[in-house]
SENU-158619 format. One record per residue: residue in one letter; x, y, z of N, C-alpha, C in turn. Coordinates in steps of 0.1 Angstrom, whole numbers, plus 5000, padded with zeros to 4 digits. Layout:
BEGIN
AXYZXYZXYZ
...
//
This chain:
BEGIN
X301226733872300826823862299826763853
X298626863851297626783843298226793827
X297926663823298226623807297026613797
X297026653782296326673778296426573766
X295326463768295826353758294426303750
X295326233740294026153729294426013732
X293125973728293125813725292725743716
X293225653705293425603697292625453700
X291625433698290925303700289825253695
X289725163686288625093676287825053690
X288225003701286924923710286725073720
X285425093716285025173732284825133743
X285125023747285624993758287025083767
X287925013757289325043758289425183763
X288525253755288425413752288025473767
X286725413770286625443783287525363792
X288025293793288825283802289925343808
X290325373791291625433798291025593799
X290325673792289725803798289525803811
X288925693820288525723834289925713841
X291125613835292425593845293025733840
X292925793830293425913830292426083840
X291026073835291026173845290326113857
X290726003863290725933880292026033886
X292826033877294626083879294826243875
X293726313872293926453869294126503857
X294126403848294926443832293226443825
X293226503817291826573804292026443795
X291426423786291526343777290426413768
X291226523758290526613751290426543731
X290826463733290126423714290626243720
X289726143708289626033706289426023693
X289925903687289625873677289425733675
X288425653667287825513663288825443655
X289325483642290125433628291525533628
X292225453625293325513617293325653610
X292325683599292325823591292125943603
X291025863609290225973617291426023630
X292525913635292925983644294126023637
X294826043621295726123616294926273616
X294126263607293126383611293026493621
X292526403629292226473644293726513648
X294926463651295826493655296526613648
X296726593632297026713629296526823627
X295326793630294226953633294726993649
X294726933656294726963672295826923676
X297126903668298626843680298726973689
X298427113690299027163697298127183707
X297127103711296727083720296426933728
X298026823721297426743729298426713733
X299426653745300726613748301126463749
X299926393749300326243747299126183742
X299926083730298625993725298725873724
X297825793731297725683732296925583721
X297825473718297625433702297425283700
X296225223696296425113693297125053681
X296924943679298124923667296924813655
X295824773660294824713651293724813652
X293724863640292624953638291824923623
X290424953620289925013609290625123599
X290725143587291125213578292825213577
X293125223588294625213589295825153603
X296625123595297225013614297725133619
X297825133630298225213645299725263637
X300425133634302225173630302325303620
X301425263609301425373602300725513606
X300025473618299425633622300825703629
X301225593635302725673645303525703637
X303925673622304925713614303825813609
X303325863611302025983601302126103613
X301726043631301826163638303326213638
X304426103640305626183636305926253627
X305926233617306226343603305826453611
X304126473613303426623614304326643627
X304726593639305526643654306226533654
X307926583650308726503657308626503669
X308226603675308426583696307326483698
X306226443694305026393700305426293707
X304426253720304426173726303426053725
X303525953716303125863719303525773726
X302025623731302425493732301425443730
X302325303724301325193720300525173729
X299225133724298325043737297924903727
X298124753729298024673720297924553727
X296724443720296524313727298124243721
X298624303709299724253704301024253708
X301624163716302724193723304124173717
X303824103706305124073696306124153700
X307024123702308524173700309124233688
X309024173677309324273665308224363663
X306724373667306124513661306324603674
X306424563687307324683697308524743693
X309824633685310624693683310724823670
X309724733663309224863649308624993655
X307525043666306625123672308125213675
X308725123686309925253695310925273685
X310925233676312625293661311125403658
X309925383657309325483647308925593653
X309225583666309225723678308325693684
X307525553689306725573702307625613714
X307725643726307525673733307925513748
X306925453742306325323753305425233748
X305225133753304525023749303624983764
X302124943759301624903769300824793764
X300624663768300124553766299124533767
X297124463764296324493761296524333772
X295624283782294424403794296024483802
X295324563803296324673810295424683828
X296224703838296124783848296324943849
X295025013859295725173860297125173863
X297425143873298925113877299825133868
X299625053856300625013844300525153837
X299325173831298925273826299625423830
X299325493841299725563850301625563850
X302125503854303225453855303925483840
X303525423828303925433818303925613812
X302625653813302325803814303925863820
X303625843838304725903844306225913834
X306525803827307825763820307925843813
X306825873801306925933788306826083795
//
């Protein structure tokens, strides 16, 4: 089933990567955002058009944790996951108490990627 997702990513790298592992696999990847403000912004203008967002957790203007406690407030249902070079254990365990979803570790495989999607 095609999914309709954002991406949360200061490096456009990251950004395009994971857009092409998502529509390689059939899923849209209809909003993106660079900083923190800009993807609270964008999400609560457009949550009801997006089903999963994918989130980094070092950003510009504001950290990823506080954007996932900001998309939750506006959609308890939302689906996020982390995407992060930062693998810490205590800030995964902070992300999934604050309603991520999943955690995905920064370099990532499609495989991992995909897989994680399937979960959430």
């Amino acid at each position: 089933m095609k999914k309709k997702i954002m991406i949360v990513d200061d490096s456009p790298i990251t950004t395009r990567q994971l857009k092409h592992i998502f529509e390689e696999a059939g899923h849209e990847v209809v909003r993106t955002a660079s900083s923190g403000l800009e993807a609270v912004k964008t999400y609560q203008e457009h949550m009801q058009d997006i089903d999963l967002v994918t989130l980094d957790i070092t950003m510009p203007t504001m950290a990823g944790t506080r954007v996932l406690e900001l998309i939750m407030e506006a959609n308890p249902a939302a689906r996020v996951v982390m995407v992060s070079a930062i693998g810490k254990e205590s800030i995964i365990k902070e992300c999934l108490k604050n309603g991520a979803k999943h955690f995905i570790v920064k370099p990532f495989d499609a495989s991992r990627v995909l897989e994680v999607m399937a979960t959430v």
